[in-house]
C-alpha positions in Angstrom: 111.6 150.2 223.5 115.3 149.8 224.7 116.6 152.2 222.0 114.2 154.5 223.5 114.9 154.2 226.7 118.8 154.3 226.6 118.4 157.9 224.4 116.1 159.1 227.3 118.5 158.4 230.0 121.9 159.8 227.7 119.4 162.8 227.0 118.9 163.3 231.1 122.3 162.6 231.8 123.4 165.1 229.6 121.6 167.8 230.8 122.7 167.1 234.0 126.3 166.7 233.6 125.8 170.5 231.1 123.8 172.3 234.2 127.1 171.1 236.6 129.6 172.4 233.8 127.9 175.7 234.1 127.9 176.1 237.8 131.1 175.0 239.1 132.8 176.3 242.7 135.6 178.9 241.6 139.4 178.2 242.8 140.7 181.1 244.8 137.2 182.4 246.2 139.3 185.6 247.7 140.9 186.9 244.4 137.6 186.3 243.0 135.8 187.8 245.3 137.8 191.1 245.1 137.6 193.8 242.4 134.4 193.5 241.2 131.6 195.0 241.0 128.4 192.5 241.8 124.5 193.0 241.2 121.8 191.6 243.9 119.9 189.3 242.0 117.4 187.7 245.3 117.6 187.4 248.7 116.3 184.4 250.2 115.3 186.2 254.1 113.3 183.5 256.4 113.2 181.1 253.7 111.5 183.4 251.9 112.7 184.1 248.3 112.3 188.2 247.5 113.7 188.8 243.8 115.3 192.4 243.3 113.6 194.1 240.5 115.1 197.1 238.8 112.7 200.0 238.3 112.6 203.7 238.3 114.1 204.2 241.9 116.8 201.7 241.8 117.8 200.2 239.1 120.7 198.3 240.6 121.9 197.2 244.0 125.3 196.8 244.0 128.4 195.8 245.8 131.3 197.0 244.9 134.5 195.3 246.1 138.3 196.5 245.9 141.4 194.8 245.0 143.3 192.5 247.9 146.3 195.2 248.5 145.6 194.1 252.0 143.2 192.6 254.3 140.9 194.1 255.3 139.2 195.2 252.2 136.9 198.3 250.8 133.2 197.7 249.9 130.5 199.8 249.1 126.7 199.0 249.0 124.6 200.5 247.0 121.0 200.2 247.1 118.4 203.3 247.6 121.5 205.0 249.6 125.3 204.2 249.6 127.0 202.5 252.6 131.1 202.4 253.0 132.7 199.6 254.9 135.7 196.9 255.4 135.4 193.2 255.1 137.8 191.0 257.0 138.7 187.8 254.8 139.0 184.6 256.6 139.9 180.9 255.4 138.5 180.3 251.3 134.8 181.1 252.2 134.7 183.5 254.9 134.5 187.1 256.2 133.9 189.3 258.6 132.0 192.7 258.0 131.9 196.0 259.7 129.9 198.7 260.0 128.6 201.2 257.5 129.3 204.5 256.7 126.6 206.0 254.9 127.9 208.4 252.2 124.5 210.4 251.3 123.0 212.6 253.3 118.8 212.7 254.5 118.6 214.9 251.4 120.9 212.7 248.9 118.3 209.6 250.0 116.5 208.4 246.5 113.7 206.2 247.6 110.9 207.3 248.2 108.3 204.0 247.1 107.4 202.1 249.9 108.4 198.6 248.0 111.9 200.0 247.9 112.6 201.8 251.4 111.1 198.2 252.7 113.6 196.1 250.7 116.5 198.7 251.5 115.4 197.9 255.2 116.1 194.1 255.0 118.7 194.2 252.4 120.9 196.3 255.2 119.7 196.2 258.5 118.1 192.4 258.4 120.9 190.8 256.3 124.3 193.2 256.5 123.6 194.9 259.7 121.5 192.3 261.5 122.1 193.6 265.0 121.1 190.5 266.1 123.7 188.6 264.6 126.3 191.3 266.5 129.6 189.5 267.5 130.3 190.6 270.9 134.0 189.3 270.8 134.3 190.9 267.1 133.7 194.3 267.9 136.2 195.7 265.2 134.5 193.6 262.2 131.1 192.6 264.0 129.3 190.6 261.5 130.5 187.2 260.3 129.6 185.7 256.3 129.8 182.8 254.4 130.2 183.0 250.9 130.6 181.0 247.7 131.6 181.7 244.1 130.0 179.8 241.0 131.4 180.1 237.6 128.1 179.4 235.1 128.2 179.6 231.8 128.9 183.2 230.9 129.3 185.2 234.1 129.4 184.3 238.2 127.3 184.1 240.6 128.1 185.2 244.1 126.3 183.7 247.2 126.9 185.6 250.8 124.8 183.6 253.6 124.9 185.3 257.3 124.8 184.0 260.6 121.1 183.6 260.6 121.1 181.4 257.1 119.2 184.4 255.0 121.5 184.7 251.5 121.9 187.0 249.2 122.3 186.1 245.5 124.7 188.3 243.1 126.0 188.1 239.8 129.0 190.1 238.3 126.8 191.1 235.0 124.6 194.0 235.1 120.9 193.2 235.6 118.9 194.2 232.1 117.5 197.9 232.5 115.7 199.0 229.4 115.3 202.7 228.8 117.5 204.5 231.6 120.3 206.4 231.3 122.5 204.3 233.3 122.5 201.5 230.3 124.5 203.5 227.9 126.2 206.1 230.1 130.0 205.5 230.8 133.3 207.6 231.2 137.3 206.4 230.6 140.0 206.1 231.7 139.5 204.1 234.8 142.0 204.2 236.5 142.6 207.6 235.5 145.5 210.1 236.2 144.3 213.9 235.2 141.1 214.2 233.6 138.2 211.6 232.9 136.0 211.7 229.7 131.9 211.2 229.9 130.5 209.7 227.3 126.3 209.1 226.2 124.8 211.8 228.5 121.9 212.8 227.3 120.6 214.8 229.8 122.2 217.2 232.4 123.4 215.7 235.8 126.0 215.9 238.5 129.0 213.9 239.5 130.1 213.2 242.8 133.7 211.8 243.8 133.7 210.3 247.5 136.8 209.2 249.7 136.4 205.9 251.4 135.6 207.5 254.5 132.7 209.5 252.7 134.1 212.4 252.4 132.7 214.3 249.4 135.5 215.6 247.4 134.2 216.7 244.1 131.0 217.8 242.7 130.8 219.4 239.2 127.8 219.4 236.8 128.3 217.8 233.5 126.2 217.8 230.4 126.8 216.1 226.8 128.6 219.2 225.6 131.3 218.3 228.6 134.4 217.8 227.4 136.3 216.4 230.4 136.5 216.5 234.1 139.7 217.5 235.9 140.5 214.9 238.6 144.4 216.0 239.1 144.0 217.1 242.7 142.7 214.0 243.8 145.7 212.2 245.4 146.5 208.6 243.9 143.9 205.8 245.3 140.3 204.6 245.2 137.4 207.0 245.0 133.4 206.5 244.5 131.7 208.1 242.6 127.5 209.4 241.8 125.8 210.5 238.9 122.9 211.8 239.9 120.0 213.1 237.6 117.0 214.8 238.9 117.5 213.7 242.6 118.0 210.5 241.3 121.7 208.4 241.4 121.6 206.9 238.0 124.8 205.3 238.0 127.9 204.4 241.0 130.8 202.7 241.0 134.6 203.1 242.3 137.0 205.6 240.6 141.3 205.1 240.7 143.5 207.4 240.6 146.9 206.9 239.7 
């Protein structure tokens, strides 16, 4: 019985000690944090657990962060539309977040399902925006975070937790879509200096290229016989950009230009 016994605990420990190899706290939370792009996973709002989905609609929430060339920092949020704003770093776990800049218009919005306008509605104006978490004395960056970074096993997990204790859960992998365009389309180089290549379009859609402000700069309809895209009157710095296919955004993310 002893034999048994000792194997059963060794087999326990193990698993244990393997579960803590695979999520351990990141050093240098900041350069972690910045220059990447990260996927909602959950939110945990009132101690209630809501797990994002991807479906037609929305097939990812993102937030996009930029490089630590200075502090504050660019984000963007993507969920059914796409919000611009700063983030103010603070010690190894902290930050302070501003307000957004919506860059879509009322006709560039792309939910339309109840399920997803509601979620959009928490995701920014209960946890991001929470206006009743506004920092009088903060004015410039009115919003104050917690976050934590966990390396697992092959990818990290992000952790944000405001004021109120809701979190939001992210990892810097995409979620798995099956059958959407956004899967396979890309384009290169990126950072880019004159033109930018599309690749796996199947379909007809549009790009968009936004300053950080949300400015629209550039919008040109490409197709799979597109050969290129000519970028060389954008000035040297970070864009977004959209493609959108039948009213829908299928796939965002940040653009440089050198």
């Amino acid at each position: 019985m002893k034999p048994i016994l000792y194997i059963l605990i060794n087999i326990i420990l193990f698993v244990g000690f393997s579960e803590n190899i695979q999520a351990q706290e990141v050093e240098n939370p900041p350069e972690e944090l910045a220059d990447k792009t990260w996927y909602l996973t959950k939110m945990i709002i009132d101690e209630e657990e809501m797990l994002f989905t991807p479906n037609e609609e929305v097939q990812q929430s993102i937030f996009i962060t930029w490089p630590i060339s200075e502090n504050p920092i660019h984000v963007e949020v993507a969920h059914c539309d796409q919000g611009a704003s700063e983030i103010y770093l603070i010690e190894e776990d902290q930050f302070y977040f501003d307000l957004f800049i919506y860059l879509a218009s009322e006709n560039d919005w792309w939910c339309n399902t109840e399920e997803n306008v509601d979620f959009h509605d928490i995701y920014i104006n209960k946890f991001w925006n929470n206006y009743d978490l506004y920092l009088e004395d903060e004015s410039s960056y009115p919003f104050h975070f917690y976050y934590m970074i966990n390396q697992l096993q092959n990818h990290q997990e992000l952790i944000v937790t405001n004021d109120a204790g809701d979190k939001a859960y992210f990892q810097n992998i995409e979620l798995s879509v099956q059958d959407n365009e956004k899967s396979s389309l890309t384009f290169y180089p990126n950072p880019a200096q004159e033109e930018i290549y599309i690749e796996n379009l199947t379909a007809t859609a549009e790009i968009e290229i936004y300053n950080i402000s949300g400015k629209k700069l550039l919008q040109q309809q490409v197709n799979s016989s597109t050969e290129s895209i000519n970028i060389s009157n954008l000035s040297a710095g970070i864009y977004l950009y959209s493609f959108v296919q039948n009213g829908k955004k299928i796939k965002t993310g940040k653009l440089v230009k050198e």
